[in-house]
C-alpha positions as CSV (number, residue, x, y, z in Angstrom):
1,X,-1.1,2.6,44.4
2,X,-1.6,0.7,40.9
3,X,-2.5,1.7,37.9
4,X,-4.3,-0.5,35.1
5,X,-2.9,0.4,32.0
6,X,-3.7,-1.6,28.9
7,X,-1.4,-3.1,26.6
8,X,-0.8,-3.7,23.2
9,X,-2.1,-7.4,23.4
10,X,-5.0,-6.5,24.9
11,X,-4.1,-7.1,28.8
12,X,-3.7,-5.1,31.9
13,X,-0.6,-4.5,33.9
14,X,-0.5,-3.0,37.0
15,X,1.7,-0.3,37.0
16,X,3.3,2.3,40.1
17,X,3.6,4.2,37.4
18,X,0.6,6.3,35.8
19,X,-0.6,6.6,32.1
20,X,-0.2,9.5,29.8
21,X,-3.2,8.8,27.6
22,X,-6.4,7.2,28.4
23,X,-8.9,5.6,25.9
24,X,-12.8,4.6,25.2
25,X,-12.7,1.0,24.7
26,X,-15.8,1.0,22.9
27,X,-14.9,3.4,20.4
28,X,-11.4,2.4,20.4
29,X,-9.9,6.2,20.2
30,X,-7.5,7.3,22.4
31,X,-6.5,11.0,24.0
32,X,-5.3,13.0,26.5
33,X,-6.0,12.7,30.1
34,X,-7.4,16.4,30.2
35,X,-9.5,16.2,26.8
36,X,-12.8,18.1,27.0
37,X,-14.9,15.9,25.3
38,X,-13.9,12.8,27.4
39,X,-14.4,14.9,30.8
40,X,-17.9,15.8,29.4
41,X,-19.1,12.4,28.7
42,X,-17.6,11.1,32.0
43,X,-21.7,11.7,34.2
44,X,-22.8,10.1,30.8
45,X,-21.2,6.6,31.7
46,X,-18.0,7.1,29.9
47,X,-15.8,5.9,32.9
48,X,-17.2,2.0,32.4
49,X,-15.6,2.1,29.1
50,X,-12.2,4.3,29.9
51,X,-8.8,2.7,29.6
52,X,-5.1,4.5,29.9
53,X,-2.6,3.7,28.3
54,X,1.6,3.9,29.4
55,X,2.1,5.9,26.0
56,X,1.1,6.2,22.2
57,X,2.7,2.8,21.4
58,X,0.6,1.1,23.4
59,X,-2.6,2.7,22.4
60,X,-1.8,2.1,19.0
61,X,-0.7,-1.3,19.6
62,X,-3.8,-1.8,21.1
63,X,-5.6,-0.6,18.0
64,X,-6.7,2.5,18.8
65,X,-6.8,5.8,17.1
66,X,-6.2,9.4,17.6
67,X,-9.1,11.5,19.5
68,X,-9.6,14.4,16.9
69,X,-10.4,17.1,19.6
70,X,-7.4,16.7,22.0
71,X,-5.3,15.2,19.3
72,X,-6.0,17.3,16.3
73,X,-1.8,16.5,14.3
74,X,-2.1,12.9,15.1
75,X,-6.1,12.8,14.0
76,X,-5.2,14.2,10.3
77,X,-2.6,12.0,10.1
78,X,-4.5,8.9,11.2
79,X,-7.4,10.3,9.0
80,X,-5.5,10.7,5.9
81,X,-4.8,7.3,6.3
82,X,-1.6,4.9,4.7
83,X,0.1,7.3,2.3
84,X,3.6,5.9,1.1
85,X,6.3,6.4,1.9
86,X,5.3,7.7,5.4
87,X,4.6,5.1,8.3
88,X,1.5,4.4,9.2
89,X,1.3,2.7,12.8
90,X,-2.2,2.6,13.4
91,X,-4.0,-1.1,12.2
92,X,-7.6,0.6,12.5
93,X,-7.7,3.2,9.0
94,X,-10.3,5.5,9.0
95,X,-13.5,5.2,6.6
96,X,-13.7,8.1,4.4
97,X,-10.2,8.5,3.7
98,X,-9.0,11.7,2.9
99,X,-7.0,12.3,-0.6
100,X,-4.7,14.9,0.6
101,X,-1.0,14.2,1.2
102,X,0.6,14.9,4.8
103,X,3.6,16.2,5.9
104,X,5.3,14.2,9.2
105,X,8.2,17.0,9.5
């Protein structure tokens, strides 16, 4: 069996292998496989608009960010958005960003 993962240039590759992290390509977040709030919105249409990803690289590669229900540590950071000196890997920054400094220990 093949999987569809997407990749961080925007195309599929089939893969033996599964994904540890799927997505909404719509609104471009990405989270666990088992997060409640993408099961619940699965009868809602949500599976036309999943992808998975092979890990958090890729989804971040792919310009996606942190679900904040399933992925609360990375969701602060994401939403805290670029403070120096800490890296910042994801290219999509939130709105409203927070003025709050984050520790990555």
């Amino acid at each position: 069996m093949a999987y569809h993962l997407r990749q961080p240039d925007g195309t599929s590759l089939d893969s033996p292998v599964p994904g540890t992290l799927g997505g909404n390509a719509t609104l471009r977040i990405y989270g666990r496989l088992d997060c409640a709030r993408a099961i619940a919105a699965l009868p809602l249409g949500y599976a036309k608009h999943r992808v998975f990803f092979a890990d958090e690289l890729a989804a971040i590669g792919a310009g996606f960010r942190p679900c904040g229900r399933c992925m609360p540590q990375q969701y602060v950071i994401w939403k805290a958005g670029p403070l120096p000196p800490a890296s910042y890997p994801w290219s999509i920054t939130p709105h409203h960003p927070v003025s709050a400094t984050i520790s990555l220990a």
